[in-house]
C-alpha positions as a printed NumPy array, in Angstrom:
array([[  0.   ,   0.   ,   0.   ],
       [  1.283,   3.498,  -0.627],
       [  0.368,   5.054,   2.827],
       [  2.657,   2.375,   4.165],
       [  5.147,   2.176,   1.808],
       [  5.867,   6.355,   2.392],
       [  5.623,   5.534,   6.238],
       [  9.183,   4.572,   6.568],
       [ 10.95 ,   7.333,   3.983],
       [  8.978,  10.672,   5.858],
       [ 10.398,   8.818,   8.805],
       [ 14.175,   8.776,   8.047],
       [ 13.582,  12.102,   6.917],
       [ 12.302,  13.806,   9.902],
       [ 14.805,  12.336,  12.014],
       [ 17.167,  14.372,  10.567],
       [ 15.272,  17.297,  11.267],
       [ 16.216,  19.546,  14.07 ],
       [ 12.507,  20.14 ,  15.609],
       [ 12.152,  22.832,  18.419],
       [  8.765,  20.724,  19.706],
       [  8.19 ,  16.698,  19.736],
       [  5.971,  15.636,  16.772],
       [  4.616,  12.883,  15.212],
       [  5.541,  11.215,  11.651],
       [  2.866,   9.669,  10.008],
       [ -0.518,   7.8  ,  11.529],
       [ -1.198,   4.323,  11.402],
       [ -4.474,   2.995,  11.499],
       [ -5.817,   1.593,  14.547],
       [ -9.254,   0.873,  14.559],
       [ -9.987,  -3.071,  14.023],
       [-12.501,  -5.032,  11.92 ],
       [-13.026,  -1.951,   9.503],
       [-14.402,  -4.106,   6.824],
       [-14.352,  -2.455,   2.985],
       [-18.618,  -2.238,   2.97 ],
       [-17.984,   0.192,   6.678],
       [-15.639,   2.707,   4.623],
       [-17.534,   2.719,   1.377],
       [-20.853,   3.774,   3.65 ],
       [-18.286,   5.636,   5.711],
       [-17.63 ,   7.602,   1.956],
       [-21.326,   7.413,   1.276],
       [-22.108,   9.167,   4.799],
       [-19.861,  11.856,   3.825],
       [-21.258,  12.332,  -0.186],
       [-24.697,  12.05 ,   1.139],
       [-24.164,  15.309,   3.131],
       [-22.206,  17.087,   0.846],
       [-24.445,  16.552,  -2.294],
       [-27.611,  17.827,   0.027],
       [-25.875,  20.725,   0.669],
       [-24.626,  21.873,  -2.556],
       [-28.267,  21.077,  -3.872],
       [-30.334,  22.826,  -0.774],
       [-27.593,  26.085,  -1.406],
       [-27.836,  26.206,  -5.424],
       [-31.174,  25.916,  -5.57 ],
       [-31.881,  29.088,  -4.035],
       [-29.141,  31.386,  -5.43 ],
       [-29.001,  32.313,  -9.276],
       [-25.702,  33.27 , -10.583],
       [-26.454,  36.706, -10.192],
       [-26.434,  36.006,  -6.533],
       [-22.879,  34.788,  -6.612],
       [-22.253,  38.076,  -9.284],
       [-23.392,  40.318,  -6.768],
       [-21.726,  39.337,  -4.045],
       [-18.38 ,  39.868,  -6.066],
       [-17.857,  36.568,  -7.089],
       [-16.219,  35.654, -10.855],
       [-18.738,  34.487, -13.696],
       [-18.439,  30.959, -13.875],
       [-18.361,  29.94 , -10.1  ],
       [-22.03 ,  28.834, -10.092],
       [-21.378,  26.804, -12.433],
       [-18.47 ,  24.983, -11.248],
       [-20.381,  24.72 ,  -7.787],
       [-22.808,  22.785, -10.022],
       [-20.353,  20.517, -11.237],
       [-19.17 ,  19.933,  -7.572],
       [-22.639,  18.923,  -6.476],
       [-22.364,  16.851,  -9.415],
       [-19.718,  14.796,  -8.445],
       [-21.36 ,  14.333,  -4.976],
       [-24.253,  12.829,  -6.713],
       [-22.293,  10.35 ,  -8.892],
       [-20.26 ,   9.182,  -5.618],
       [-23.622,   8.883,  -3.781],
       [-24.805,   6.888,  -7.312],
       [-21.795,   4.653,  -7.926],
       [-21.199,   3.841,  -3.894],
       [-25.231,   2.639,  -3.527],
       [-24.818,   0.598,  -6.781],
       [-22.54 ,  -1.504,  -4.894],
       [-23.417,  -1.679,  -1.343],
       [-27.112,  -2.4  ,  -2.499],
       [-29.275,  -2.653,   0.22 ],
       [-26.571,  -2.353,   2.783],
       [-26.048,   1.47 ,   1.758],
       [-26.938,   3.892,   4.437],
       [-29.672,   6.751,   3.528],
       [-29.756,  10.6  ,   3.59 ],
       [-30.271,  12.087,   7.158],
       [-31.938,  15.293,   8.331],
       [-28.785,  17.68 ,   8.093],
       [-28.23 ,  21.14 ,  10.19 ],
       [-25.501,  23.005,   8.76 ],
       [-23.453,  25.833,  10.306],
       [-26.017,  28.245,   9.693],
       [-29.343,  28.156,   7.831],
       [-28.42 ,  30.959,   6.197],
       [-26.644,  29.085,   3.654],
       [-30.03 ,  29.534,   1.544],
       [-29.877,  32.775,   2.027],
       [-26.505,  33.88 ,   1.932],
       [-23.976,  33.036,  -0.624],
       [-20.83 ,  34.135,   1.531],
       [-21.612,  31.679,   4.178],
       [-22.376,  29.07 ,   1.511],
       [-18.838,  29.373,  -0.015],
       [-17.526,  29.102,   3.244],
       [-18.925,  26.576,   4.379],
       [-18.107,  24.795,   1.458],
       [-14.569,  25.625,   1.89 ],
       [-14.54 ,  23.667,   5.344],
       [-16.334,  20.874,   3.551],
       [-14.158,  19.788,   0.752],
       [-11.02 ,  20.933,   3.474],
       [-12.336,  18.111,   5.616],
       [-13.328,  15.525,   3.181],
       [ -9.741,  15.59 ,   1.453],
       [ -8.571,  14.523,   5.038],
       [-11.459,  12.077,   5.375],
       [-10.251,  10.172,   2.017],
       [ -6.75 ,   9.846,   3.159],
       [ -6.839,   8.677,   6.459],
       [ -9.783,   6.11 ,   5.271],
       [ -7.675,   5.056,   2.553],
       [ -5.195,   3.774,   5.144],
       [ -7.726,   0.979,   6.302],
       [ -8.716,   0.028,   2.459],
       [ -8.693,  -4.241,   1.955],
       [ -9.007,  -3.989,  -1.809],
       [ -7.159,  -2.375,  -4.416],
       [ -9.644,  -1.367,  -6.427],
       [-11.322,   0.667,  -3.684],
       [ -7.907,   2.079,  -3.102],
       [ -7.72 ,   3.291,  -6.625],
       [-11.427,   4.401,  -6.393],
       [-10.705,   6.68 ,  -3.261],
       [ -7.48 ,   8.122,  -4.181],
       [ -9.105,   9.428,  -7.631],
       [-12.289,  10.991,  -5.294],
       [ -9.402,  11.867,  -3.245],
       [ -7.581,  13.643,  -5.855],
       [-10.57 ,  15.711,  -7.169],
       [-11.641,  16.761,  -3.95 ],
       [ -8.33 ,  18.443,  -3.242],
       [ -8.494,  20.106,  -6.656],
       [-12.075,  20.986,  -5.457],
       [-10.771,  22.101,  -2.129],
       [ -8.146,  24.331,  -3.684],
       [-10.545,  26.024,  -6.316],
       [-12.954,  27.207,  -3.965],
       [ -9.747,  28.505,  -0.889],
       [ -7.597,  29.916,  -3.915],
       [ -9.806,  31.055,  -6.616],
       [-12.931,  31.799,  -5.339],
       [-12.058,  32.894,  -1.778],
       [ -8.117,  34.274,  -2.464],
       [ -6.528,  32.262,   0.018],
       [ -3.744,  29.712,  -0.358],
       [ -3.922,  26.746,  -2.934],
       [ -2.542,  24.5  ,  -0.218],
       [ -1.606,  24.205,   3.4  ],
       [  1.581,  21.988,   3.304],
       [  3.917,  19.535,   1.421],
       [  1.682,  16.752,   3.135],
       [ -2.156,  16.859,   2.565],
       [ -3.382,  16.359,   6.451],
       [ -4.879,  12.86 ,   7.031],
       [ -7.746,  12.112,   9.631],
       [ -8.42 ,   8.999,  11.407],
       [-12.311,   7.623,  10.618],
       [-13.827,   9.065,  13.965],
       [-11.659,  12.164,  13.956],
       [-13.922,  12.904,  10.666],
       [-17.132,  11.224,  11.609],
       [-16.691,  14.305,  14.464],
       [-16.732,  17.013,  12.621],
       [-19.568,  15.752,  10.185],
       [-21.618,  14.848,  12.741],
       [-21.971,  18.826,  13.785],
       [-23.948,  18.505,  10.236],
       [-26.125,  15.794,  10.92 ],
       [-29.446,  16.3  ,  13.07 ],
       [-30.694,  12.787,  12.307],
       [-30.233,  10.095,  10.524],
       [-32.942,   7.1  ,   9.502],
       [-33.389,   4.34 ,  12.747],
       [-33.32 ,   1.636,  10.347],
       [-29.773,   2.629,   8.817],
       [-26.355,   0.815,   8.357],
       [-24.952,   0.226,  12.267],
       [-21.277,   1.897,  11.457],
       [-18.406,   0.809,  13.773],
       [-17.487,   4.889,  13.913],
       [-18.586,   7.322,  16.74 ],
       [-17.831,  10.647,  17.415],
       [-15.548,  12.187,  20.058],
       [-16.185,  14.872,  22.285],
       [-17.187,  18.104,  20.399],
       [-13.842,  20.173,  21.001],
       [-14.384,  24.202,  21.533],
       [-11.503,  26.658,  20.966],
       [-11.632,  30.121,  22.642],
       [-11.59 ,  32.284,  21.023],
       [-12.827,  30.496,  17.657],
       [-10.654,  32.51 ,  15.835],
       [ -7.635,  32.542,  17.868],
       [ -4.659,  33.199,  14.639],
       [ -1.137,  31.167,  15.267],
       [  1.02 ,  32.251,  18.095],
       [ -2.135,  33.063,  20.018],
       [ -3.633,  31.124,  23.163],
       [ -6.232,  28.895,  22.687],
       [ -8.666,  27.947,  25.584],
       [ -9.741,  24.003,  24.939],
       [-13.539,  22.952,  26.5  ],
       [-15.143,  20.07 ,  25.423],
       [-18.037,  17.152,  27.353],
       [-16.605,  15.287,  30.145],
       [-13.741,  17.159,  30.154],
       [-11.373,  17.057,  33.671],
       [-11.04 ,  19.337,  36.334],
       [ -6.921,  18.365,  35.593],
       [ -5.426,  18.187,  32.975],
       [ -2.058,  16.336,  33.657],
       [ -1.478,  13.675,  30.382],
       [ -3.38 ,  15.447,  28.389],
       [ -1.732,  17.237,  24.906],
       [ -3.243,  19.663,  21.847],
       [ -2.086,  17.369,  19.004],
       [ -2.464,  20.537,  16.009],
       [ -3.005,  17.936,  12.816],
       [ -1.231,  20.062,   9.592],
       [  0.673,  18.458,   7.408],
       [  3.408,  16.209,   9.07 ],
       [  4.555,  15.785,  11.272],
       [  2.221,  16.756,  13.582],
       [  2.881,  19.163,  16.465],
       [  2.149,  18.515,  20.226],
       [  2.101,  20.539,  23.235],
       [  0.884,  19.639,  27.156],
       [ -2.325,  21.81 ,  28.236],
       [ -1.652,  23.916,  30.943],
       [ -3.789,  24.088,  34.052],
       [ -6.865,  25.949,  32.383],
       [ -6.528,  23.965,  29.395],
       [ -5.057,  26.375,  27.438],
       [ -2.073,  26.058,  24.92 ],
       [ -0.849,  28.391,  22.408],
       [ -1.102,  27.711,  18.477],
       [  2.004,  27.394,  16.913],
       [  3.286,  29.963,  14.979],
       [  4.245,  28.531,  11.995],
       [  0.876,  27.067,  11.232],
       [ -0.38 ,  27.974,   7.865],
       [ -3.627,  26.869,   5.823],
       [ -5.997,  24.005,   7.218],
       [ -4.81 ,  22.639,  10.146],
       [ -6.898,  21.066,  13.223],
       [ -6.718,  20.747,  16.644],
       [ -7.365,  17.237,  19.007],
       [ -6.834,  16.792,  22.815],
       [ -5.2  ,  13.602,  23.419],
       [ -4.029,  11.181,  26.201],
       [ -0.315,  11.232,  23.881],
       [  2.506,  13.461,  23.1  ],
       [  3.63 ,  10.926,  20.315],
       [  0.348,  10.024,  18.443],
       [ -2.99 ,  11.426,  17.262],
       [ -4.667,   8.546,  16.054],
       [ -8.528,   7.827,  16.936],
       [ -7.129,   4.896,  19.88 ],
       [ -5.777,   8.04 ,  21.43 ],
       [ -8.274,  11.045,  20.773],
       [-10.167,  12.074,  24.001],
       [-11.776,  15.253,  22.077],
       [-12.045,  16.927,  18.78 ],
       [-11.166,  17.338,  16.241],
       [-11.682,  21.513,  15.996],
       [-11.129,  22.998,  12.325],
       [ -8.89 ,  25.823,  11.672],
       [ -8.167,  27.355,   8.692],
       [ -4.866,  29.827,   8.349],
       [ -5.224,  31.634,   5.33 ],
       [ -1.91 ,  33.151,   3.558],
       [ -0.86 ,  34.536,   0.343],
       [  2.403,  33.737,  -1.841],
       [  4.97 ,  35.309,   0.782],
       [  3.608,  32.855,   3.498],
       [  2.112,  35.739,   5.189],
       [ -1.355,  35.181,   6.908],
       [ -3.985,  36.814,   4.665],
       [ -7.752,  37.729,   5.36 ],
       [ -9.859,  36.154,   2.815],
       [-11.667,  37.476,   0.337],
       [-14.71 ,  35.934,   1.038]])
């Protein structure tokens, strides 16, 4: 597999890196019995809720919605093709599983405005395709059969050129974060989808995936070399073991909460990046995640400055 063949050469090579903080190489999977039918509903889950909500937002904005709030002509239409796409993965994925595919849910996005407003819908969308390029690599790490390897890594691939289109030409941002695309393990993503999902049919597909802990940051929009306040369920009144793993790129970056459960971002972050507290200062895999994942995104221009975005 190629996840595990590149495992050993980013290895060597950040051992020979002189790192200021102790990080992480590259995640290995670690949840058992994930059988090829879980992460092709696992994909499905994910498709189902981005095709509703490219189809709820374009259906109620014209491109001279998108024209008058500034954007280029032709970005409706590529947003169509995008919710395109969605609907062939949802097509292709429920021709196979059959009667074993999972259905639609109810879903409550960020904001109902996303009907209304086209801003939020482009952001939002931003977050989306952000998160499901992470989604297809880390599932891709737990793939049984080739073919499904091949068949995620080209969704994989088009949803990072999706991902970049809408951060970098749309929005004005950056057309990437790092060298390394940042994976997430399959509950770190069923997390932050779930925030999406209000419910889902009683009679569906029993995943083995659950979501951690929703993980707050304060303030939301805390910029690198800032403070960050952590909060999340169930969460101590100590924090000794505990670490903010920040996921961007590799390796990854960790650093112990201090008493208030507060750590500061670190200050060469740049583009997407997210944030999980774990029991680990060496991994940041789902065996170890006690909250999170939180999304952050770092926007900066062609001097690696941080930018505000256009959009």
């Amino acid at each position: 597999m190629f996840f595990k063949a590149l495992l050993p050469l980013v290895t060597v090579a950040l051992q020979a890196l002189a790192l200021p903080s102790k990080r992480q190489t590259l995640p290995t999977p670690t949840q058992a019995n994930v059988t090829d039918t879980d992460l092709l509903n696992f994909a499905l889950t994910l498709e189902l809720l981005k095709s509703a909500f490219y189809q709820g937002g374009l259906a109620n904005f014209t491109t001279k919605n998108f024209l008058d709030a500034g954007y280029a002509p032709g970005v409706r239409g590529f947003y169509e093709q995008m919710s395109q796409y969605s609907q062939t993965y949802v097509a292709n994925i429920t021709s196979q599983l059959g009667n074993q595919s999972v259905q639609a849910c109810t879903y409550d996005f960020p904001t109902q405005n996303i009907t209304q407003n086209v801003t939020e819908f482009v952001a939002t969308s931003d977050t989306l395709e952000a998160i499901s390029t992470s989604a297809y690599i880390g599932s891709s790490a737990y793939t049984q059969d080739k073919g499904l390897r091949v068949t995620f890594a080209s969704i994989l691939a088009t949803t990072a050129h999706q991902s970049t289109w809408v951060n970098n030409a749309v929005r004005g941002g950056n057309p990437w974060s790092t060298a390394y695309e940042t994976p997430l393990d399959l509950n770190q993503t069923f997390t932050l989808i779930s925030t999406y999902i209000a419910q889902c049919p009683s009679n569906n597909t029993v995943l083995p995936f659950q979501a951690n802990p929703q993980l707050t940051t304060n303030p939301p929009n805390a910029q690198p070399g800032q403070n960050v306040t952590l909060s999340y369920s169930g969460q101590p009144s100590n924090s000794s073991g505990l670490f903010a793993a920040f996921l961007n790129g590799f390796p990854f970056t960790f650093a112990p909460l201090d008493n208030n459960f507060t750590v500061t971002i670190p200050p060469t972050l740049r583009g997407f990046a997210y944030v999980v507290v774990t029991n680990s200062s060496g991994a940041a895999n789902d065996s170890v995640t006690v909250a999170g994942p939180a999304f952050f995104s770092f926007p900066f221009n062609a001097n690696n400055t941080l930018i505000t975005l256009n959009q």
